[in-house]
C-alpha positions, 0 to 999 in steps of 0.5 A: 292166295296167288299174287303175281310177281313183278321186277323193277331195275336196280338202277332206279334205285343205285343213285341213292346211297346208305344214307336214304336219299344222298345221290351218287356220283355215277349209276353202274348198269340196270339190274332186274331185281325180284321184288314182292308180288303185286295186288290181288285183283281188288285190293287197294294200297291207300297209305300214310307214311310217317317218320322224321325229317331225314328219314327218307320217306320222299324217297319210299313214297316214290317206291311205293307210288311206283309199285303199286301205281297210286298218286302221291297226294301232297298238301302243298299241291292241292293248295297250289292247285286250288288257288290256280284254278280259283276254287272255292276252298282255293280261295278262301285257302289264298285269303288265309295265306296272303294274311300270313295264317295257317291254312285251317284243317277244315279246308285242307280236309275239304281239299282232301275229299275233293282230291280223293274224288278224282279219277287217279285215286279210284284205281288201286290207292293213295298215298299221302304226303305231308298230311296228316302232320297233327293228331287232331288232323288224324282224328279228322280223318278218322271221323270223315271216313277217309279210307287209310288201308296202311300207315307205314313209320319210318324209324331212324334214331335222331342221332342217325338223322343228324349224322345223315343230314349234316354230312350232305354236300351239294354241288348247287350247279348240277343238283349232284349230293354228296356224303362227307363218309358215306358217299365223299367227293374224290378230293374233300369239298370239291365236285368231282366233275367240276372241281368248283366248291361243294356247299351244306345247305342251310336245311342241313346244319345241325343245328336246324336239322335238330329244330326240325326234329324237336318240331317232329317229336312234338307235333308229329311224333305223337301220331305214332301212338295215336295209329298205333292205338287204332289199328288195334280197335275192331272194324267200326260200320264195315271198315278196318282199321289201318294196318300199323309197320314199323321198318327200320330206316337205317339200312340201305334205300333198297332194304327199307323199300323191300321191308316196306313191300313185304309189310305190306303184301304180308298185310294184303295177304292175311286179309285176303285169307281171313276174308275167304275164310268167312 
């Protein structure tokens, strides 16, 4: 299978350092770097991407967007959006809401479909964010149709996660972040440009990084097993079941984002092979 090649600049990349999203102080020049090929023609990249907080999936999510030029498709958004535009499920989304509930499955896969029938998503994929969070919305997924090509796990240990998280420092004027070990100021708590202090936000205490994780392990974690079970089933009315990678979250930005592309163009191309064996 002959894919073409693509390159992308080393600088989109430099202001993120080892510790998966902590910006840097200064980005050097760009770079042209080589990177996995792009799509063979007709091939989709329609994508959920798991892992814990901390893990750096907003940042992948902005790779794989950015490689293979597909929308990020965020819950929150689409409720936003559909309590401003007055929709039906929009709606009835706000009345939940405004009472103080939890938005119900059933509107939120309801919002899903009509997302998913908008022009930007008819191209070369989707990739969603935050959603789904729960087996049952998976199961939900599966039994709507929802296309889902790829399901890409993030895995970083929970002590990596704690470290990353609770060493962040942030200058809260400029947004610039900082990393007690992996990326310090020049002189310790103080912003390299200003001098005013460098604050931790209340998201990055240990103690409520390692609340999240415990939600994490225990409403979302498990969808790790349940894709990891379906993608080993056989094609059920024409459809595949989504590939399942796992990269490790550990190294550089720039390694997981090369670990991820090459899973997925792996993928790509043993389906485009087994197809024109057929």
């Amino acid at each position: 299978v002959r894919l073409s090649s693509q390159v992308v600049k080393r600088s989109h990349v430099q202001s993120l350092n080892k510790m998966g999203g902590c910006s840097s102080k200064a980005a050097g020049p760009a770079e042209v770097i080589e990177v996995a090929p792009t799509l063979p023609h007709g091939r989709k990249v329609r994508c959920i991407l798991l892992g814990p907080p901390g893990s750096g999936k907003g940042t992948q999510a902005k790779f794989i967007c950015e490689k293979y030029e597909i929308p990020q498709i965020s819950t929150g958004d689409m409720l936003r959006g559909a309590v401003a535009q007055g929709t039906a499920l929009g709606l009835a989304a706000k009345e939940v809401m405004d009472a103080g509930g939890l938005v119900s499955d059933d509107i939120i896969l309801g919002l899903m479909a009509e997302r998913l029938k908008l022009p930007d998503c008819q191209g070369n994929g989707y990739l969603f964010d935050g959603f789904p969070r729960t087996v049952a919305q998976a199961e939900s997924l599966t039994r709507d149709r929802v296309p889902v090509d790829y399901v890409v796990e993030i895995n970083v240990p929970d002590a990596a996660i704690i470290k990353r998280m609770a060493g962040r420092r942030v200058h809260l004027a400029s947004g610039r972040t900082y990393h007690v070990e992996h990326n310090p100021p020049a002189v310790a708590d103080k912003d390299d440009e200003t001098g005013e202090p460098l604050v931790q936000r209340d998201d990055d205490q240990e103690e409520t990084v390692k609340e999240r994780l415990r939600v994490y392990h225990e409403q979302t974690k498990p969808l790790v097993a349940y894709y990891q079970s379906l993608s080993k089933k056989a094609p059920m009315n024409g459809a595949s079941p989504p590939v399942y990678v796992k990269v490790d979250g550990t190294g550089d930005v720039e390694d997981v984002r090369d670990q991820i592309i090459a899973s997925v163009q792996r993928a790509v191309v043993q389906a485009e092979e087994a197809e024109n064996t057929h």
